[in-house]
mmJSON file of the N, C-alpha and C atoms, coordinates in Angstrom:
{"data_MODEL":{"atom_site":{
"group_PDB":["ATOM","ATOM","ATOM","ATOM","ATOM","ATOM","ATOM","ATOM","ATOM","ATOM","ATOM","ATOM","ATOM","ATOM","ATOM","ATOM","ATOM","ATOM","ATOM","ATOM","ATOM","ATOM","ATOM","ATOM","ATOM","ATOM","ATOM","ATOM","ATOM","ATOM","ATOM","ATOM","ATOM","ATOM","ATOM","ATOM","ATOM","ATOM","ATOM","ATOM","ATOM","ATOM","ATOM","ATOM","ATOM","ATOM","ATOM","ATOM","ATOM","ATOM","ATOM","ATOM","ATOM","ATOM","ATOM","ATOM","ATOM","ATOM","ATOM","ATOM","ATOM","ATOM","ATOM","ATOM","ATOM","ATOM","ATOM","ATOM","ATOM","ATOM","ATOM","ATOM","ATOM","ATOM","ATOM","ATOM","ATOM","ATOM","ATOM","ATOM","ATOM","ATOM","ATOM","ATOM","ATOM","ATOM","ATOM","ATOM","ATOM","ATOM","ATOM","ATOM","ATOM","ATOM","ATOM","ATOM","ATOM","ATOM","ATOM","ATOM","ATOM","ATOM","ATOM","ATOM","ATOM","ATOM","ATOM","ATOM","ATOM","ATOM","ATOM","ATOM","ATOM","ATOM","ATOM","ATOM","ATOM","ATOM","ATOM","ATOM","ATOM","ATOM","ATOM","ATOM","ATOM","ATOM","ATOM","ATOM","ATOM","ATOM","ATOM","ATOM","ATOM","ATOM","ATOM","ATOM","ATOM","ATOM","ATOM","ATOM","ATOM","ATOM","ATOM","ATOM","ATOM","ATOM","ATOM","ATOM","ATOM","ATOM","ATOM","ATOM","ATOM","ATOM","ATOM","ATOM","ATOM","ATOM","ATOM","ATOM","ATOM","ATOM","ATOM","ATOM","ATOM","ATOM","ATOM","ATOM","ATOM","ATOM","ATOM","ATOM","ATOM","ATOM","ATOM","ATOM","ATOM","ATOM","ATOM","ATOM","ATOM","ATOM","ATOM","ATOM","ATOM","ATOM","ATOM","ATOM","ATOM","ATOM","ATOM","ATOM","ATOM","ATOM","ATOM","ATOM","ATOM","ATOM","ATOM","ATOM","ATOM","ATOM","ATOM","ATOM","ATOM","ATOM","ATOM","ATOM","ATOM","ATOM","ATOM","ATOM","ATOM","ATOM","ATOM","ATOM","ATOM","ATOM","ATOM","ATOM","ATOM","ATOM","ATOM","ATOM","ATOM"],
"id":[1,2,3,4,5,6,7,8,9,10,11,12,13,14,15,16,17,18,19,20,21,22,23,24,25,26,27,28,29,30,31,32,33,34,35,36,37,38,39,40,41,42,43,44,45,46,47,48,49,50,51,52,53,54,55,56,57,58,59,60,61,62,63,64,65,66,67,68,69,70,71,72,73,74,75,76,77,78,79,80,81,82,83,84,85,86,87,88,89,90,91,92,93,94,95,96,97,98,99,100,101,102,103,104,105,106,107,108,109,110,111,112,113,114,115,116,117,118,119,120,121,122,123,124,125,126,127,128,129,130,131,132,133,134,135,136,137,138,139,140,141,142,143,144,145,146,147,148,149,150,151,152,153,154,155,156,157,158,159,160,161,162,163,164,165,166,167,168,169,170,171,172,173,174,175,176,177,178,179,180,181,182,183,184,185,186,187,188,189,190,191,192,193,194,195,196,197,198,199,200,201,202,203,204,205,206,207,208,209,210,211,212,213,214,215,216,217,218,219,220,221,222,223,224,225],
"type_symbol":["N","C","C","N","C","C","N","C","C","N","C","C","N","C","C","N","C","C","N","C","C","N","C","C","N","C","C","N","C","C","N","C","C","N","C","C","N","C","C","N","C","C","N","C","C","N","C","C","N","C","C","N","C","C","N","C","C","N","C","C","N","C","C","N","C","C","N","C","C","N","C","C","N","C","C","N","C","C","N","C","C","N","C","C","N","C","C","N","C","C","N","C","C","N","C","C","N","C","C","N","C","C","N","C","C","N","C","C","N","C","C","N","C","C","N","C","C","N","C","C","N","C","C","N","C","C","N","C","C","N","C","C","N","C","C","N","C","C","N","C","C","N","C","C","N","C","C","N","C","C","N","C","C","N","C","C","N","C","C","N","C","C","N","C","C","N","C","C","N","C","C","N","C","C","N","C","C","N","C","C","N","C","C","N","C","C","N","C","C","N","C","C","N","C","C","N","C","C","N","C","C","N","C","C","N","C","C","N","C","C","N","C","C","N","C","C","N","C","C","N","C","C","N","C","C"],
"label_atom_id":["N","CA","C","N","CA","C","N","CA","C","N","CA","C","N","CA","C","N","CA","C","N","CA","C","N","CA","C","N","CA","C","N","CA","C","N","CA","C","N","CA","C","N","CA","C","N","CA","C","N","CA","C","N","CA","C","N","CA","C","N","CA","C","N","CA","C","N","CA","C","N","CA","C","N","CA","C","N","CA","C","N","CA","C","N","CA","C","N","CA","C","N","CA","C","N","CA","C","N","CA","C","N","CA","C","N","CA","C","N","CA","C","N","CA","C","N","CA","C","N","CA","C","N","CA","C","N","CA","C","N","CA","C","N","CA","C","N","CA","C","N","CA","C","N","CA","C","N","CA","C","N","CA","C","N","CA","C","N","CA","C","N","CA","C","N","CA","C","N","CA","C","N","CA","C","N","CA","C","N","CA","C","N","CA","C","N","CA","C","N","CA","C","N","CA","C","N","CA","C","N","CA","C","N","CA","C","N","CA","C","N","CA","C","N","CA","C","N","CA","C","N","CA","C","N","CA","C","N","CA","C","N","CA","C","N","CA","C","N","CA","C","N","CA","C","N","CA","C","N","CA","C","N","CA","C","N","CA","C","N","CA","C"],
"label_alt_id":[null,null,null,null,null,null,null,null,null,null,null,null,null,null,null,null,null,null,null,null,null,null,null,null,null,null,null,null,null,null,null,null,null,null,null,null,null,null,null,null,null,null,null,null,null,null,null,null,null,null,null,null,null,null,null,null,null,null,null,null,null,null,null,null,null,null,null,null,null,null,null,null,null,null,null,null,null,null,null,null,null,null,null,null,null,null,null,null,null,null,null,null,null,null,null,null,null,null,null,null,null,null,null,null,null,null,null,null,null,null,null,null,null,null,null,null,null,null,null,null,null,null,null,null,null,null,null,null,null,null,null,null,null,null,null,null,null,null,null,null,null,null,null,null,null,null,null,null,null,null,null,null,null,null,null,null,null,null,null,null,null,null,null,null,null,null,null,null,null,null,null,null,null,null,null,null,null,null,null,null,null,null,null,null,null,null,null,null,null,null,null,null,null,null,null,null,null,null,null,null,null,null,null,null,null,null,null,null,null,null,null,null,null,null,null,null,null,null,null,null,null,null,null,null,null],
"label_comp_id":["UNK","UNK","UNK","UNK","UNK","UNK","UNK","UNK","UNK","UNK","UNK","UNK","UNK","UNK","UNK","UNK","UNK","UNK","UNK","UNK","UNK","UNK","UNK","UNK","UNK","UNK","UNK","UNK","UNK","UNK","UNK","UNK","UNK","UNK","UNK","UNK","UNK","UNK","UNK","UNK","UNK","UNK","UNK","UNK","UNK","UNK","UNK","UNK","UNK","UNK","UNK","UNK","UNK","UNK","UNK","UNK","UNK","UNK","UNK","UNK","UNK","UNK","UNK","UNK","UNK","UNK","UNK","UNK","UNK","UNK","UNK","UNK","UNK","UNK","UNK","UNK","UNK","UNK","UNK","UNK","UNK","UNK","UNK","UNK","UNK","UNK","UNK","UNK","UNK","UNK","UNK","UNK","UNK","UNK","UNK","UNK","UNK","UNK","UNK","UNK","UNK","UNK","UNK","UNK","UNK","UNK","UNK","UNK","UNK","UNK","UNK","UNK","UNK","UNK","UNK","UNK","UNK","UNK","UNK","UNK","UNK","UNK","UNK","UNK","UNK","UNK","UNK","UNK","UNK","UNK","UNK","UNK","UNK","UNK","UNK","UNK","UNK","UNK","UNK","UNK","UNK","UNK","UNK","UNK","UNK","UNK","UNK","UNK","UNK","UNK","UNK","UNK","UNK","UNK","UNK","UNK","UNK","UNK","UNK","UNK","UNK","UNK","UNK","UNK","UNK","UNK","UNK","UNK","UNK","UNK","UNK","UNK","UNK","UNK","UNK","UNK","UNK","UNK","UNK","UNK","UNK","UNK","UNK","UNK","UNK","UNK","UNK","UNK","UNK","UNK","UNK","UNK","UNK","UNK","UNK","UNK","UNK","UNK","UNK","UNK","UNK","UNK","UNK","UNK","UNK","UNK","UNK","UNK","UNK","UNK","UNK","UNK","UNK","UNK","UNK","UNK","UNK","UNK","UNK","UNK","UNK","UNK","UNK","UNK","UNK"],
"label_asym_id":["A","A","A","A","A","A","A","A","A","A","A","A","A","A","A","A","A","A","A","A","A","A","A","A","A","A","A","A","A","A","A","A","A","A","A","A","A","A","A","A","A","A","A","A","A","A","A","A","A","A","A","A","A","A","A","A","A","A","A","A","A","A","A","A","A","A","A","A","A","A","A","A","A","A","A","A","A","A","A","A","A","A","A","A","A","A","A","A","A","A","A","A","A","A","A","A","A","A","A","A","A","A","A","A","A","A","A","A","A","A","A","A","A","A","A","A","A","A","A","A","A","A","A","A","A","A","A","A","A","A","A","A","A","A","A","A","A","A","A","A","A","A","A","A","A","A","A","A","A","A","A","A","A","A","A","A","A","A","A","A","A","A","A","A","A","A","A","A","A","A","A","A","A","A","A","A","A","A","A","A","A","A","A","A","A","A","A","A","A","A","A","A","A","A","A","A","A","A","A","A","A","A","A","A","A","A","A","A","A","A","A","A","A","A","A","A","A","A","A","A","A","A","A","A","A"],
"label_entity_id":["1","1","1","1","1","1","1","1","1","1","1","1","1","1","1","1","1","1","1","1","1","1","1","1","1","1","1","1","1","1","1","1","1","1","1","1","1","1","1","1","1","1","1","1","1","1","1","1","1","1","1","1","1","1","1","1","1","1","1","1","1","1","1","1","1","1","1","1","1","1","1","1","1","1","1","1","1","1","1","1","1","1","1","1","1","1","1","1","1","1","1","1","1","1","1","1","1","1","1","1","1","1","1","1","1","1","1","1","1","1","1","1","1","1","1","1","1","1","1","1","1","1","1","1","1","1","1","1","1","1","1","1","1","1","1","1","1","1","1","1","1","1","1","1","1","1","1","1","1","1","1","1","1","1","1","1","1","1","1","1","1","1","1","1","1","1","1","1","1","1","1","1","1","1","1","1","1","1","1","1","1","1","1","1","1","1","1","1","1","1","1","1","1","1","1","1","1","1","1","1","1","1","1","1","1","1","1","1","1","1","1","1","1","1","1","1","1","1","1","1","1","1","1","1","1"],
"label_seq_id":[1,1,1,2,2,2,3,3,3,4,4,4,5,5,5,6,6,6,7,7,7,8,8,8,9,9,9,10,10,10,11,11,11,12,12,12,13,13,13,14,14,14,15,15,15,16,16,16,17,17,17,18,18,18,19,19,19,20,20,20,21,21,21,22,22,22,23,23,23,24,24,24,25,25,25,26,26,26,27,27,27,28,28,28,29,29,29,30,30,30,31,31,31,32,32,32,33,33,33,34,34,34,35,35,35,36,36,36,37,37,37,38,38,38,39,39,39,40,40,40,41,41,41,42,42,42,43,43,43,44,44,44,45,45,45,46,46,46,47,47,47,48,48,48,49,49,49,50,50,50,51,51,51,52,52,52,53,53,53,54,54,54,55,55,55,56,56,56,57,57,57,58,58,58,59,59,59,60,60,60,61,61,61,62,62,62,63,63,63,64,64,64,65,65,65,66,66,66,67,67,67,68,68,68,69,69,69,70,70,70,71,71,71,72,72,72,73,73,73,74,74,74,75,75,75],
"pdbx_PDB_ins_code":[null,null,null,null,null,null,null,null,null,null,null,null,null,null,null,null,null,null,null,null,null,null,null,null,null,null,null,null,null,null,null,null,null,null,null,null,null,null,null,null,null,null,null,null,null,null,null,null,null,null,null,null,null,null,null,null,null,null,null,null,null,null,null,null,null,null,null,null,null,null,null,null,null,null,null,null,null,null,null,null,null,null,null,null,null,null,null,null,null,null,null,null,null,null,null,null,null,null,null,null,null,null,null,null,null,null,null,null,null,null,null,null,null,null,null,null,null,null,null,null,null,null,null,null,null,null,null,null,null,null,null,null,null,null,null,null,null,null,null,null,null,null,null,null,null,null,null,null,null,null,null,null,null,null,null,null,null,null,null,null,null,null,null,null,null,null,null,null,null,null,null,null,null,null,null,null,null,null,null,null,null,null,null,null,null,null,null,null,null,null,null,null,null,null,null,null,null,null,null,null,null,null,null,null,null,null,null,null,null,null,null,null,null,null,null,null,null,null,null,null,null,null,null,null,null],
"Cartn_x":[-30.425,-31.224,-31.11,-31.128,-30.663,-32.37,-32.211,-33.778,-33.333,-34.367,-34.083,-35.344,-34.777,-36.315,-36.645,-37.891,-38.324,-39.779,-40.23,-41.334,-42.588,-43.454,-44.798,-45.81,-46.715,-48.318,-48.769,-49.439,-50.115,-50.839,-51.508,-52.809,-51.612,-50.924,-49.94,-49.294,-49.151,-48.349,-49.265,-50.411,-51.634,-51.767,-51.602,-52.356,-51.618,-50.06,-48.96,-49.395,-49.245,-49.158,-50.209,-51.53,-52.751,-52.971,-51.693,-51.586,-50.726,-51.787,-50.973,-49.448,-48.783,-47.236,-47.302,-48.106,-47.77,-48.196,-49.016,-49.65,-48.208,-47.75,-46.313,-45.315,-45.146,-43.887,-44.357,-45.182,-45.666,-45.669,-45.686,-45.486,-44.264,-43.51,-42.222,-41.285,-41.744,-41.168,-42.085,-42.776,-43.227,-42.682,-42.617,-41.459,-40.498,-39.301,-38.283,-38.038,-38.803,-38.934,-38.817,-39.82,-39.888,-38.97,-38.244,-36.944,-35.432,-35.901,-34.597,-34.986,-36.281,-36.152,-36.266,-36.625,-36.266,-34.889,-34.08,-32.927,-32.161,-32.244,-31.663,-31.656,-30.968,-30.987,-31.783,-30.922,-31.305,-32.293,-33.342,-34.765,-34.204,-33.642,-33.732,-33.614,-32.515,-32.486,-33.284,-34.325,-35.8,-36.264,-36.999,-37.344,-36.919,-35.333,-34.925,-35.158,-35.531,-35.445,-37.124,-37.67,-39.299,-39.475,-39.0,-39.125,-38.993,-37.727,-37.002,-37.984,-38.068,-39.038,-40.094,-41.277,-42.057,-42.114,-41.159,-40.732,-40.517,-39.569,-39.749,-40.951,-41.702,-42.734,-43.635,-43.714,-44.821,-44.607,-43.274,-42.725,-42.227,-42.341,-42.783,-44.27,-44.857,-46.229,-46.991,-46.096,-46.405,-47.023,-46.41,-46.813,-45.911,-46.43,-45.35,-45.842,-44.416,-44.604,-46.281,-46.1,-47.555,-48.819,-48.579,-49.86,-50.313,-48.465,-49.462,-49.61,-49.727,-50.118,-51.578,-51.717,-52.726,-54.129,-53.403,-54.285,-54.34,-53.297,-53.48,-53.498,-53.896,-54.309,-56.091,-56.345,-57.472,-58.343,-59.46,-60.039,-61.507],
"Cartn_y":[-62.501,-62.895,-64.4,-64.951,-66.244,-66.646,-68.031,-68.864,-69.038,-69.254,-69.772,-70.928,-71.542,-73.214,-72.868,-72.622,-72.061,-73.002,-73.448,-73.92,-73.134,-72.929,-72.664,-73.647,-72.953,-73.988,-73.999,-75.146,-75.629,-74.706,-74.278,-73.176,-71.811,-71.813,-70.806,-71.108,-71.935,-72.61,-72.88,-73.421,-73.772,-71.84,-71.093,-69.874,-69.375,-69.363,-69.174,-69.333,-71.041,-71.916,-71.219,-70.964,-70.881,-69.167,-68.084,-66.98,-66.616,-65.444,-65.303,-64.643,-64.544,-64.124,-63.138,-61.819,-60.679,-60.718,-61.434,-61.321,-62.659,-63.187,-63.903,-62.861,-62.067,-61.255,-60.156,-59.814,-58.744,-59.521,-60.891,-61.726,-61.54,-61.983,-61.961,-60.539,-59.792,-57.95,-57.952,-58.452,-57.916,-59.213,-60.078,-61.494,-60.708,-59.932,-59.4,-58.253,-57.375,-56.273,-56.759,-57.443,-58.011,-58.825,-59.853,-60.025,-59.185,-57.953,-57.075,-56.031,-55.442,-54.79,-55.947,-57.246,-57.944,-58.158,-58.26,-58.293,-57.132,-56.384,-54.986,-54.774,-54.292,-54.345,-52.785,-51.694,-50.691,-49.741,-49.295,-48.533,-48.02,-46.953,-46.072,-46.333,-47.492,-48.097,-48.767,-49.74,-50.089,-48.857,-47.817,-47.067,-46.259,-46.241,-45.883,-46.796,-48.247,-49.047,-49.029,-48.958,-49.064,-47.517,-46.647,-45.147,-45.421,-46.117,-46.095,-47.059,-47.752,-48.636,-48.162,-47.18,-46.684,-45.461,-45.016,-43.921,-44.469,-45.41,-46.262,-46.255,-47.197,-47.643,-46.509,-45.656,-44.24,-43.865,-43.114,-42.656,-43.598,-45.055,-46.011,-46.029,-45.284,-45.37,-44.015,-42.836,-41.531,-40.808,-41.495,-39.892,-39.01,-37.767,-36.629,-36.319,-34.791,-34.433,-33.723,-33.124,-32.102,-32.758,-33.971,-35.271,-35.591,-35.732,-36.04,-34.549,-33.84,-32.174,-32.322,-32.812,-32.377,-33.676,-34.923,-35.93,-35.544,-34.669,-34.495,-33.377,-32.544,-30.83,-31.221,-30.14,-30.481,-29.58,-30.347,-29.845,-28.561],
"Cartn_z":[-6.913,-5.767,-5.61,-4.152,-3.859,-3.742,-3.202,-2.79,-1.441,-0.292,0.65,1.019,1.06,1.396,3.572,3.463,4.563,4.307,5.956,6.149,6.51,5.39,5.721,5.854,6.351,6.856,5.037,5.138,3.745,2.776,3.989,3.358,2.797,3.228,2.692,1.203,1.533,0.019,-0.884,-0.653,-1.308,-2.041,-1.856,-2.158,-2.917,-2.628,-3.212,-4.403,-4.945,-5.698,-6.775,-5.997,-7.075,-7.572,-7.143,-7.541,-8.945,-9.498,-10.217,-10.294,-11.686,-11.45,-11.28,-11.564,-10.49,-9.189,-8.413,-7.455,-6.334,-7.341,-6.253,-6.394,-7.369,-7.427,-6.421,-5.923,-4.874,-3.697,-3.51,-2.415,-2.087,-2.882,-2.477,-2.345,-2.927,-2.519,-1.094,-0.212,0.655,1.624,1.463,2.304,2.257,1.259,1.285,2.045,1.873,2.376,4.562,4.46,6.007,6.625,5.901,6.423,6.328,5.412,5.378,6.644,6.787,8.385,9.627,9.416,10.488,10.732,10.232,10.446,10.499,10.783,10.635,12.071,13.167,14.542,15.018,14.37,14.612,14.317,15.077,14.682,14.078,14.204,12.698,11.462,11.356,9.917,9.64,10.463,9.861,9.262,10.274,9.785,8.604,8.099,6.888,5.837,5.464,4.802,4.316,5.515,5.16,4.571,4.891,3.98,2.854,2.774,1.196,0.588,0.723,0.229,-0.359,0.565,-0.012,-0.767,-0.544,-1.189,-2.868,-3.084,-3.639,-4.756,-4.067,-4.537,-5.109,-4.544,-4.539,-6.421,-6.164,-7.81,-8.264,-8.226,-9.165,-10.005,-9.054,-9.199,-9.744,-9.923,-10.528,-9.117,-8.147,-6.823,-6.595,-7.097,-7.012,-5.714,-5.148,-4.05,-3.708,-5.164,-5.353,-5.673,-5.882,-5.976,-4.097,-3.798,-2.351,-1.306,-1.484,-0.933,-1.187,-2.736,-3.13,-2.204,-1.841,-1.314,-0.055,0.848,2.202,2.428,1.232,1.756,2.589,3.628,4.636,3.678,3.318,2.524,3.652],
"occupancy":[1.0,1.0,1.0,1.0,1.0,1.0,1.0,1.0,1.0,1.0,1.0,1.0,1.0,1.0,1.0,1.0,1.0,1.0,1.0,1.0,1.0,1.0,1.0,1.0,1.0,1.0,1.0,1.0,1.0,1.0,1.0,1.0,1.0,1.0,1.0,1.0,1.0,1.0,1.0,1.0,1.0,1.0,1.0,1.0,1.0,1.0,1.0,1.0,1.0,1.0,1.0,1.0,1.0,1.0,1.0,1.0,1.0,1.0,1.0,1.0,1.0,1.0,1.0,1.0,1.0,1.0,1.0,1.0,1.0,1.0,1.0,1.0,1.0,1.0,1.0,1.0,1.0,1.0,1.0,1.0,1.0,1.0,1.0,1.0,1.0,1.0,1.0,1.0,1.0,1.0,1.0,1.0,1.0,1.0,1.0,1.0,1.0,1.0,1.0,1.0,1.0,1.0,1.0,1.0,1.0,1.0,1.0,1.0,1.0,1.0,1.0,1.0,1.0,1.0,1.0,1.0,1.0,1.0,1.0,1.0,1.0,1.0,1.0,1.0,1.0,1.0,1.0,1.0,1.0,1.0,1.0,1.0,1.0,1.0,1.0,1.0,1.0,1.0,1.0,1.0,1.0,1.0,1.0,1.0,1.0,1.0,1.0,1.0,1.0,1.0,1.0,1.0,1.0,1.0,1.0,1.0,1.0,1.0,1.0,1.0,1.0,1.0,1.0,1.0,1.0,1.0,1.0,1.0,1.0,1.0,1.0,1.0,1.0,1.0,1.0,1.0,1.0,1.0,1.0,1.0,1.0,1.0,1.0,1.0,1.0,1.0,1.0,1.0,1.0,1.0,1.0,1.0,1.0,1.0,1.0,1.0,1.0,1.0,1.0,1.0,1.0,1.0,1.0,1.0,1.0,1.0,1.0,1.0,1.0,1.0,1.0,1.0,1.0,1.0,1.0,1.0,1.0,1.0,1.0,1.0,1.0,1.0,1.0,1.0,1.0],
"B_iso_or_equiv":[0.0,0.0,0.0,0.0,0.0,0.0,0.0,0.0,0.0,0.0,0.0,0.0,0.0,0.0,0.0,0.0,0.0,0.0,0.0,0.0,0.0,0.0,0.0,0.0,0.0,0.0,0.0,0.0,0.0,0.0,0.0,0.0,0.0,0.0,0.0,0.0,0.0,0.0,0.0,0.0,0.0,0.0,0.0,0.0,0.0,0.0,0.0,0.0,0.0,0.0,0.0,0.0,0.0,0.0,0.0,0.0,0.0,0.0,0.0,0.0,0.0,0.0,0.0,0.0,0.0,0.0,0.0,0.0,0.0,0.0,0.0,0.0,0.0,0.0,0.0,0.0,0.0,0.0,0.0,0.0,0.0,0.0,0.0,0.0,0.0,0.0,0.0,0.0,0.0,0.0,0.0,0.0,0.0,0.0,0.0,0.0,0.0,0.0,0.0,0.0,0.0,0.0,0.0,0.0,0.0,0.0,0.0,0.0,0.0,0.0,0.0,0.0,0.0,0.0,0.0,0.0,0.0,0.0,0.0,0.0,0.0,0.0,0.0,0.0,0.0,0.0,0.0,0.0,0.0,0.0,0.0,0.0,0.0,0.0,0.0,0.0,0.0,0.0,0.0,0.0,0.0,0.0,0.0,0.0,0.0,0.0,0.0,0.0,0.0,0.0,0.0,0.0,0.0,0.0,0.0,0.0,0.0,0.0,0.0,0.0,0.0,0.0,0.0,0.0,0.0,0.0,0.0,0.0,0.0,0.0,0.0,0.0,0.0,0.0,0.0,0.0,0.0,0.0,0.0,0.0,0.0,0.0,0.0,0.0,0.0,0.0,0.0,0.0,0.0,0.0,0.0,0.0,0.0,0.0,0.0,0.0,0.0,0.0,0.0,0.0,0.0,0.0,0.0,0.0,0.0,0.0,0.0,0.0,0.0,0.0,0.0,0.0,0.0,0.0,0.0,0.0,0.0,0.0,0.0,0.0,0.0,0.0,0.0,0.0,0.0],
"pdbx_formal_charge":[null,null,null,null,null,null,null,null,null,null,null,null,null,null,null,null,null,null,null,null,null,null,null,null,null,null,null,null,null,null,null,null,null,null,null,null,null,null,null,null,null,null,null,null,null,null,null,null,null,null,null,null,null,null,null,null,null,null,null,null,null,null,null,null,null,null,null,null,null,null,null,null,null,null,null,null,null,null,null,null,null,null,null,null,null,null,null,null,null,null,null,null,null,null,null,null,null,null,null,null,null,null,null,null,null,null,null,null,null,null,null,null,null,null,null,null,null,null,null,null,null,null,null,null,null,null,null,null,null,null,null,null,null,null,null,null,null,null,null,null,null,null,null,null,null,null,null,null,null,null,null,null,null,null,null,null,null,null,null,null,null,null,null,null,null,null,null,null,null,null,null,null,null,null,null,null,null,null,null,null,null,null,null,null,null,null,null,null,null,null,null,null,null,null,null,null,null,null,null,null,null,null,null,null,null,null,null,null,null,null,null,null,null,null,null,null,null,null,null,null,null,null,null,null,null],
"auth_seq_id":[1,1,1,2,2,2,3,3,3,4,4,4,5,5,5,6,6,6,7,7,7,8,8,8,9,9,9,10,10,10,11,11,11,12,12,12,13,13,13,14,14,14,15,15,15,16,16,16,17,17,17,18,18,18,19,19,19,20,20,20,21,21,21,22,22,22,23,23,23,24,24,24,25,25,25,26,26,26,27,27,27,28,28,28,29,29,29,30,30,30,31,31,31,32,32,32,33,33,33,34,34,34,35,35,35,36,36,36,37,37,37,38,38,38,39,39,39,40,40,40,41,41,41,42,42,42,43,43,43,44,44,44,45,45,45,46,46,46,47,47,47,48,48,48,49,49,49,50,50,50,51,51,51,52,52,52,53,53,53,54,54,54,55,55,55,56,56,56,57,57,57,58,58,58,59,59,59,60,60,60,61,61,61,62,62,62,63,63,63,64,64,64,65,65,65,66,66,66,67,67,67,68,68,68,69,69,69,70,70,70,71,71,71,72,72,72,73,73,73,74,74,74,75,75,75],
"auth_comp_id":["UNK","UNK","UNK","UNK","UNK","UNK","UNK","UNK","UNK","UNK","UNK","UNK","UNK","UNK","UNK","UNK","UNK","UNK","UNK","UNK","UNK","UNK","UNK","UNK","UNK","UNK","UNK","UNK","UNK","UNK","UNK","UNK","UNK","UNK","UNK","UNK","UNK","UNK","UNK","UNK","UNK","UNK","UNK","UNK","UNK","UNK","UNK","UNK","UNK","UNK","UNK","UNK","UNK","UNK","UNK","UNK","UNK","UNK","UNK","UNK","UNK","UNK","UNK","UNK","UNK","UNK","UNK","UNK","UNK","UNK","UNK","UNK","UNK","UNK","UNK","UNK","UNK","UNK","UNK","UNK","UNK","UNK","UNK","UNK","UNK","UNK","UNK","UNK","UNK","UNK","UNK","UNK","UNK","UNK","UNK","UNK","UNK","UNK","UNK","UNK","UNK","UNK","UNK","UNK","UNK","UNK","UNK","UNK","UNK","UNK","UNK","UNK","UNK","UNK","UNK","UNK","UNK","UNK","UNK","UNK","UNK","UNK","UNK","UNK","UNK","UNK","UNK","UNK","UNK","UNK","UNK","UNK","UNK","UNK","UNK","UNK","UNK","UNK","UNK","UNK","UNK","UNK","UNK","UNK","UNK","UNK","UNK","UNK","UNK","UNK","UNK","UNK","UNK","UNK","UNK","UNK","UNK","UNK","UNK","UNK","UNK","UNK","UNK","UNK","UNK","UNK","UNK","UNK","UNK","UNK","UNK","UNK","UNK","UNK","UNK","UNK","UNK","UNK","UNK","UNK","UNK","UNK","UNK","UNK","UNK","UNK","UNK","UNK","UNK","UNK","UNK","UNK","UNK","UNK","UNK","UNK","UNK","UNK","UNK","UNK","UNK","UNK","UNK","UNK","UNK","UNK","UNK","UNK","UNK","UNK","UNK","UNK","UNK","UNK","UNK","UNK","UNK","UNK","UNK","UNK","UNK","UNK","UNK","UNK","UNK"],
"auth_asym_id":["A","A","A","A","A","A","A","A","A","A","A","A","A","A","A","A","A","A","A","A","A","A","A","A","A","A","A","A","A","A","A","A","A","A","A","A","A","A","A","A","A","A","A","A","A","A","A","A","A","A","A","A","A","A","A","A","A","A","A","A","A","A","A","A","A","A","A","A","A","A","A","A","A","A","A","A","A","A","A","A","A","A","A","A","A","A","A","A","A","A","A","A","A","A","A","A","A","A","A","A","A","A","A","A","A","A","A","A","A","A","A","A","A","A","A","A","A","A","A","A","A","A","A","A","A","A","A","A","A","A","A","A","A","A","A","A","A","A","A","A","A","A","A","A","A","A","A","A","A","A","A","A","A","A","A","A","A","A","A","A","A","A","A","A","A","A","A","A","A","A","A","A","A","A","A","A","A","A","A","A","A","A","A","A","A","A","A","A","A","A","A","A","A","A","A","A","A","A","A","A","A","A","A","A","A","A","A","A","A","A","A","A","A","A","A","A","A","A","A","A","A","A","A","A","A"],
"auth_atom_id":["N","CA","C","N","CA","C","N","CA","C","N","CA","C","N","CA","C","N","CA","C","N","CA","C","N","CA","C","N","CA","C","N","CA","C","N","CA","C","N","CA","C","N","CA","C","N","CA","C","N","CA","C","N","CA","C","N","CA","C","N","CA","C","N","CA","C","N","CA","C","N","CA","C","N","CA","C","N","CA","C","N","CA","C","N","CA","C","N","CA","C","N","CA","C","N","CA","C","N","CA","C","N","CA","C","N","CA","C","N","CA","C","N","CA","C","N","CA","C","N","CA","C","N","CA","C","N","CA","C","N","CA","C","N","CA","C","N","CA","C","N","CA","C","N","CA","C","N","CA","C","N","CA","C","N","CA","C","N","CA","C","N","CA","C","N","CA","C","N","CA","C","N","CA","C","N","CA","C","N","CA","C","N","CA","C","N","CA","C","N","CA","C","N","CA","C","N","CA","C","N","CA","C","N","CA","C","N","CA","C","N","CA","C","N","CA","C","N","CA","C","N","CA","C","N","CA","C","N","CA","C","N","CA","C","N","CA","C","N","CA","C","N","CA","C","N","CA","C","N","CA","C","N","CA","C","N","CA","C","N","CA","C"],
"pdbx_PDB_model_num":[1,1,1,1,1,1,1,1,1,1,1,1,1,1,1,1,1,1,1,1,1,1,1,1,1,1,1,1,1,1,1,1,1,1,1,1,1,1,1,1,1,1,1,1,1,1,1,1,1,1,1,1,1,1,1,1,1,1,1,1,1,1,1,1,1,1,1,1,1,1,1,1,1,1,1,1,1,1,1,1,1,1,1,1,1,1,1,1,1,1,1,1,1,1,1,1,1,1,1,1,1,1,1,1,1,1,1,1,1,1,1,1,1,1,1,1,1,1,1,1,1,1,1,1,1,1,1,1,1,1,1,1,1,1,1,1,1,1,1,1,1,1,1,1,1,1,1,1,1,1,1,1,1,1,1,1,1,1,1,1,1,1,1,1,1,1,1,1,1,1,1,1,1,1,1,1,1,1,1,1,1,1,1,1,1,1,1,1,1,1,1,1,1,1,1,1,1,1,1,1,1,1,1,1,1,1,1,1,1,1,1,1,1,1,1,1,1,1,1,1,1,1,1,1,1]
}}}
């Protein structure tokens, strides 16, 4: 992964600065995430990138298919 030097407002950097290291490493997966579907031209491949992404993230996180049935069955 490269750096890119980009201008933010103070109060931005100020917050940055005073977060902790997981709470910048979730900064920056979500800066990343937003300039990889900003740049992407075509809806569908946003929409494939932000899937993957959370898809991703989900069974990073132990959500099975039958975990989420079980959160969006109508009770």
């Amino acid at each position: 992964m490269s750096t890119l030097p980009i201008r933010l407002d103070d109060d931005i950097i100020e917050k940055f600065r005073q977060a902790s290291e997981s709470e910048k490493a979730r900064w920056e997966e979500a800066f990343n995430l937003w300039w990889r579907v900003y740049f992407i031209a075509d809806p569908k491949q946003k929409l494939d990138v932000m899937t993957d992404y959370f898809r991703k993230k989900a069974l990073e996180r132990g959500l099975t298919p039958e975990k989420l049935d079980d959160i969006l069955a109508d009770e």
